[in-house]
C-alpha positions as CSV (number, residue, x, y, z in Angstrom):
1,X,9.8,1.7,18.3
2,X,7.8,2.9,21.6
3,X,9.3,6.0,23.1
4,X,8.3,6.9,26.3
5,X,9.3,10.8,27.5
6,X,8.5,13.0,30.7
7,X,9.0,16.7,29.8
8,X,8.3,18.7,32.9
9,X,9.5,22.2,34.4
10,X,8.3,24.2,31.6
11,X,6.8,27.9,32.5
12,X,4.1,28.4,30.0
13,X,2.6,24.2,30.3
14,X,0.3,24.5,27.6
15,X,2.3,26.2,25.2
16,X,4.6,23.9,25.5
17,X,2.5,21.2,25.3
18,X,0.7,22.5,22.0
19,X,4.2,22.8,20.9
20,X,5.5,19.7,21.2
21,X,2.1,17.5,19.9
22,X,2.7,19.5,16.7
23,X,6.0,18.6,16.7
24,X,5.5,15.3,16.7
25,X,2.3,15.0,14.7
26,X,4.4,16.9,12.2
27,X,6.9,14.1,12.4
28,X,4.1,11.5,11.2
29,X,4.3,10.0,15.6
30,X,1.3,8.7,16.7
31,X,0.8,10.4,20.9
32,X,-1.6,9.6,23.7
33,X,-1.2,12.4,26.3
34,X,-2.3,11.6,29.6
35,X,-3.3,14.5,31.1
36,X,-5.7,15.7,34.3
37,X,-9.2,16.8,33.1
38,X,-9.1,20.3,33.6
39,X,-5.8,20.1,31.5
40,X,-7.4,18.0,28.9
41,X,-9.8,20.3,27.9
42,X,-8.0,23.3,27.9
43,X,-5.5,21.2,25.7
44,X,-8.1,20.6,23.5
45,X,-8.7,23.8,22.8
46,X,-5.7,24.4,22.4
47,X,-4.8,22.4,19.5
48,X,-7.6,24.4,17.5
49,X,-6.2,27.6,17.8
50,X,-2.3,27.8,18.9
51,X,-1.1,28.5,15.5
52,X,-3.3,30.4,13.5
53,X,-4.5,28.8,10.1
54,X,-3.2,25.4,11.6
55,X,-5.1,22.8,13.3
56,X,-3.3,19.8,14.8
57,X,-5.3,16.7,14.3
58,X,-6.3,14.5,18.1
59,X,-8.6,13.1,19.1
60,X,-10.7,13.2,22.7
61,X,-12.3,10.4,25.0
62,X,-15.9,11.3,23.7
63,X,-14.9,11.3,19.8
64,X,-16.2,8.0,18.1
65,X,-13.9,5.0,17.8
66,X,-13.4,5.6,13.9
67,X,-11.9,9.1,14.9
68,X,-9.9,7.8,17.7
69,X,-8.2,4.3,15.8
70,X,-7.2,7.3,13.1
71,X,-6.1,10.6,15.4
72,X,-2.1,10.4,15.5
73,X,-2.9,12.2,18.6
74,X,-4.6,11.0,21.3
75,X,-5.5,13.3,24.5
76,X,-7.1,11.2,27.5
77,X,-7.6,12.0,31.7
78,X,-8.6,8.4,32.9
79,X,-5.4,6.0,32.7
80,X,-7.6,3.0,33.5
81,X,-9.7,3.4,30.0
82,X,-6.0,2.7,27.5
């Protein structure tokens, strides 16, 4: 079933964020987050290194189509291109 949730008001955005894509990864959910480009790649990032020894798996506008159709997480900036 498609779930659709706005989470907003949170102090530390990113962190919470990171958070809450690994919570959902770790739940087997497949994500895109729509995010403004700044945000995107500091989100990216992000997903490397907020838990140390722990990557979550996503995937980026510029990763090829084979890594995108199997990322259960999907970050994106441009609405128009989903």
């Amino acid at each position: 079933m498609t779930e659709v949730a706005f989470h907003f008001n949170a102090p530390d955005k990113l962190g919470y964020a990171c958070r809450l894509l690994r919570k959902a990864y770790l739940r087997g959910a497949r994500v895109v987050a729509w995010v403004d480009e700044a945000d995107r790649v500091a989100l990216d990032g992000a997903l490397w290194t907020h838990v140390v020894g722990e990557f979550v798996p996503h995937s980026v506008p510029g990763d090829p189509p084979h890594v995108q159709t199997r990322s259960p997480i999907h970050i994106a900036s441009d609405v128009s291109a989903h």
